[in-house]
N, C-alpha and C positions, 0 to 999 in steps of 0.2 A: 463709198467703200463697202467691199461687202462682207462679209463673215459668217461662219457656220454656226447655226448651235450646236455647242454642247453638248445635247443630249443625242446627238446623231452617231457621237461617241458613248457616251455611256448607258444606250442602253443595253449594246453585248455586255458589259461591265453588271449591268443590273442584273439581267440572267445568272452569271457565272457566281456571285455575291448570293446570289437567292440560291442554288445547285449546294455552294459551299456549306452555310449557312443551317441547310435543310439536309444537310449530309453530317453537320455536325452534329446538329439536337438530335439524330434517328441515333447518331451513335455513343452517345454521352448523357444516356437518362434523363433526356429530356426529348422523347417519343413525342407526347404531345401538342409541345408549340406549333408544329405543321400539322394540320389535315390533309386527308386527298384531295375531298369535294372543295372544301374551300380555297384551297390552293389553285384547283382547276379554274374556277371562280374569275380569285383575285389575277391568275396570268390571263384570265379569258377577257378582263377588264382591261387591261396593262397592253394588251396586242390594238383590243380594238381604239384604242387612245392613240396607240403606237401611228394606225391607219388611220385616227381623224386628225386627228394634230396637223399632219402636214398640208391637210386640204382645209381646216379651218382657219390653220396661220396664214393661208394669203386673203385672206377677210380678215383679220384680226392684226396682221403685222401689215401685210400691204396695203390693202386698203385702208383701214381706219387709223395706226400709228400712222402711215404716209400723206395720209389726210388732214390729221390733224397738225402733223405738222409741216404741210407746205401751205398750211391755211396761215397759222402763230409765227410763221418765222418764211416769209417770203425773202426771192431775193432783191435787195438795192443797191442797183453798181452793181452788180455779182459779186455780191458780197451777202452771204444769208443772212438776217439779221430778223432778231425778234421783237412782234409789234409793240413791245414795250421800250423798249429802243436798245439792249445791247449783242451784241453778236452770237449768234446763235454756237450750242459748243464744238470743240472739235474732240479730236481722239486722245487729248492726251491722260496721261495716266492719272493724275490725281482728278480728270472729269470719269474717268472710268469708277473710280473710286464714289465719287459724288453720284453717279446713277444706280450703281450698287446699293447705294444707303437708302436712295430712293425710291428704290426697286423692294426693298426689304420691308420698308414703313407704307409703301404699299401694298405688299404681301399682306402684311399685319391684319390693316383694316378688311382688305380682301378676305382673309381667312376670318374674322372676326363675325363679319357680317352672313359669312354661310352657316356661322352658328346661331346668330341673332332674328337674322328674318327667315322664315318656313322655307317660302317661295324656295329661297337658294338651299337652305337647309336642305330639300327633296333632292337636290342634286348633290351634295356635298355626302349625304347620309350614305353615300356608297361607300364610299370612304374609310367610314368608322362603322360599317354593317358587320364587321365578321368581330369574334370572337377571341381572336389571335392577334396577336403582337406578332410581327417577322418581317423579313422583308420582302415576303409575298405581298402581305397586306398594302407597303409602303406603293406598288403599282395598282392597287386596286383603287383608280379612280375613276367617278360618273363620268361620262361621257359629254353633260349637257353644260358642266362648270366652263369648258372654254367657249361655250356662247358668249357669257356675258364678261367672264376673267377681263376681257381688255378697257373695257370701260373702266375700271380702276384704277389702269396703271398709263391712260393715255395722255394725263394733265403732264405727263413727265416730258414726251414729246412737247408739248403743247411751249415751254419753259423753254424748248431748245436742244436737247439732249437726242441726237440721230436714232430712228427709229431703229435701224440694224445694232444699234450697242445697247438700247433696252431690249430687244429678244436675246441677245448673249447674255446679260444679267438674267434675263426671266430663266434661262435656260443653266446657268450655275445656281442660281438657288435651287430650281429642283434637283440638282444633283445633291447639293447640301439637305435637300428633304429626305431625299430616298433612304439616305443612310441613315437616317435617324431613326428609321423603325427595328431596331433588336433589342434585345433584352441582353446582350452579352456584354455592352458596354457600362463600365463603372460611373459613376461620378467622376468628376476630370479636375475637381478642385477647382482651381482661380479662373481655368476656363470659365467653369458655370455663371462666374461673374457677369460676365459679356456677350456669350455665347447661348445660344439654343442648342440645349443638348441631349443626349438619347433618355436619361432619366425624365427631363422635363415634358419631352415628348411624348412618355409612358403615363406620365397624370393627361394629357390631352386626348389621349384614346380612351382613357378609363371612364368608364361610367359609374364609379361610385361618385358620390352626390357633391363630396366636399372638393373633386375633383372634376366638375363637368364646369365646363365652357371655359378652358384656363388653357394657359400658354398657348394663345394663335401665334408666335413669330417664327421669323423663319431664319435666320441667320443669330440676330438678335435678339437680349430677352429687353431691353430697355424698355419696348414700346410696350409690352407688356405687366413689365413694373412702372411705367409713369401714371397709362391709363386703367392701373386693378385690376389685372386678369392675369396675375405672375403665380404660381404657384408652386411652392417645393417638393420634393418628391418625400414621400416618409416613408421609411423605408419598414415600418411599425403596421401599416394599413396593408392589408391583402388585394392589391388589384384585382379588379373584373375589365376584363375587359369590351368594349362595344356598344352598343344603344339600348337605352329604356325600352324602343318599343323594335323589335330586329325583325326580316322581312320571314325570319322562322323557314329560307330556302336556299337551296343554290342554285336558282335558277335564274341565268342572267337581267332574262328580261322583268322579272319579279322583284329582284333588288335594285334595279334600274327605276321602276316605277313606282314601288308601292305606296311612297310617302306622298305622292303628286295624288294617286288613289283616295289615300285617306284624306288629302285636304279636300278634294271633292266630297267625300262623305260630309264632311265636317262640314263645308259650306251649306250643306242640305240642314243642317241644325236648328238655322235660323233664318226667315224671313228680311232681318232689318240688314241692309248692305254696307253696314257699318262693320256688323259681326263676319258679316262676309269676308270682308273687306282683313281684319284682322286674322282671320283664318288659314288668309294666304300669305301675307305681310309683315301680320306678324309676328312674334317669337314665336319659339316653337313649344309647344304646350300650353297655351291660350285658350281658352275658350268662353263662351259669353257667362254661363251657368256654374261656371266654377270647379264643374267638373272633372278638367285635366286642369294643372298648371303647371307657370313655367316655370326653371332651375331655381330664380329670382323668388318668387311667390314661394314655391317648396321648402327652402333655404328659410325664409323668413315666417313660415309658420312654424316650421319645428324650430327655431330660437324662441317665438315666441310661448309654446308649447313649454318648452324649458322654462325661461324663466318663470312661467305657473308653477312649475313641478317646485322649482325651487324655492 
């Protein structure tokens, strides 16, 4: 069975929302949420994504989800069936639902991990490079994340689940992402219960401190409140928005690379390829001498710091 994604739809929808959006802050004293340069940037990301995505989803949806799952779920009798022994799914609605959820808790770890290990971080840091909140930003993404994106979410085929109905979920969550980046949506009350929402979304861009590496989900905040990376918005703290260390350009190929840059510096630090090794892998602000650290380490010297004072 075959079907379209989603976003073949929305992305005229994503333009016209960003036009709107960036028509309304110029005319409601709030000038500054958009820039020119960075706006050019973030749509200059958002196109060339536009033009790989189609050419890297037949390596990513055909070959490797159709891969893996005509390997886990061959057929017996003509009848599909998965090597653990029960029938592989079909279309019905509450399995659409079930791949959804699956699709989400693996978004989670997916996004989780591009803030955890560097490696991906360099490519994720495109991301969260600008300075602004809008829905400009919400297309400014790296280019290199759907190399590996599929390897996350292809255990899901693997289980049984038709490869063409995990690109339709892959392709509604990022519509549920896009809209998450404005600043004009309120708290939504009970929703936030269960929901990832545009307030939550705005501590996950912030790079103030008590706010960094928090709310990776993408539909859902569960997975974020089970495994401590949930975070409320206070509405008492001044957000900043963007990265500790920002590529300070708008030049495409500069913010595309510069973090990949510095991990090479930084591999130059030290001889032993252990350091090495962690330089690439992992978290991001590691290093062998103590000199940068990471959210983890920061967070826990300044408590510690406190209670001295105290």
């Amino acid at each position: 069975m075959d079907f379209t994604n989603p976003l073949v739809y929305g992305a005229p929808c994503f333009l016209g929302l960003i036009l709107l959006e960036l028509t309304y802050s110029k005319t409601h004293k709030n000038k500054d949420l958009y820039k020119w340069k960075d706006l050019r940037s973030s749509l200059t990301f958002g196109v060339g994504s536009a033009v790989l995505a189609p050419l890297l989803k037949t390596i990513s949806a055909i070959v490797i989800f159709n891969f893996v799952y005509e390997i886990f779920n061959p057929e017996v009798e003509g009848v599909r069936t998965n090597i653990m022994g029960w029938a592989s799914f079909g279309y019905a609605w509450y399995v659409w639902i079930i791949c959804q959820l699956l699709d989400d808790f693996s978004y989670y770890w997916f996004h989780r991990q591009n803030h955890m290990v560097r490696f991906f971080w360099a490519a994720h840091i495109v991301h969260h490079s600008s300075d602004n909140f809008n829905l400009g930003t919400a297309v400014r993404n790296g280019w290199f994340t759907i190399l590996y994106k599929p390897f996350f979410y292809m255990w899901i085929c693997a289980i049984g689940f038709p490869p063409e109905m995990l690109v339709v979920c892959l392709g509604i969550e990022a519509l549920w992402q896009f809209q998450l980046h404005t600043k004009y949506m309120p708290k939504l009350g009970i929703i936030e219960k269960i929901f990832n929402t545009h307030t939550m979304h705005q501590v996950h861009h912030a790079k103030n401190l008590e706010y960094m590496d928090k709310n990776h989900g993408g539909f859902l905040n569960i997975f974020d409140k089970v495994f401590g990376t949930w975070k409320e918005l206070d509405e008492t703290i001044d957000i900043e928005f963007g990265v500790s260390h920002p590529p300070n350009s708008y030049k495409i190929w500069t913010i595309l690379t510069h973090e990949y840059k510095d991990i090479w510096l930084d591999t130059k630090k030290s001889k032993n390829w252990r350091h090495k090794f962690m330089y690439t892998f992992g978290p991001p602000g590691w290093s062998h001498d103590g000199s940068t650290l990471t959210i983890k380490q920061t967070r826990r010297k300044l408590k510690a710091q406190s209670s001295v004072t105290l």
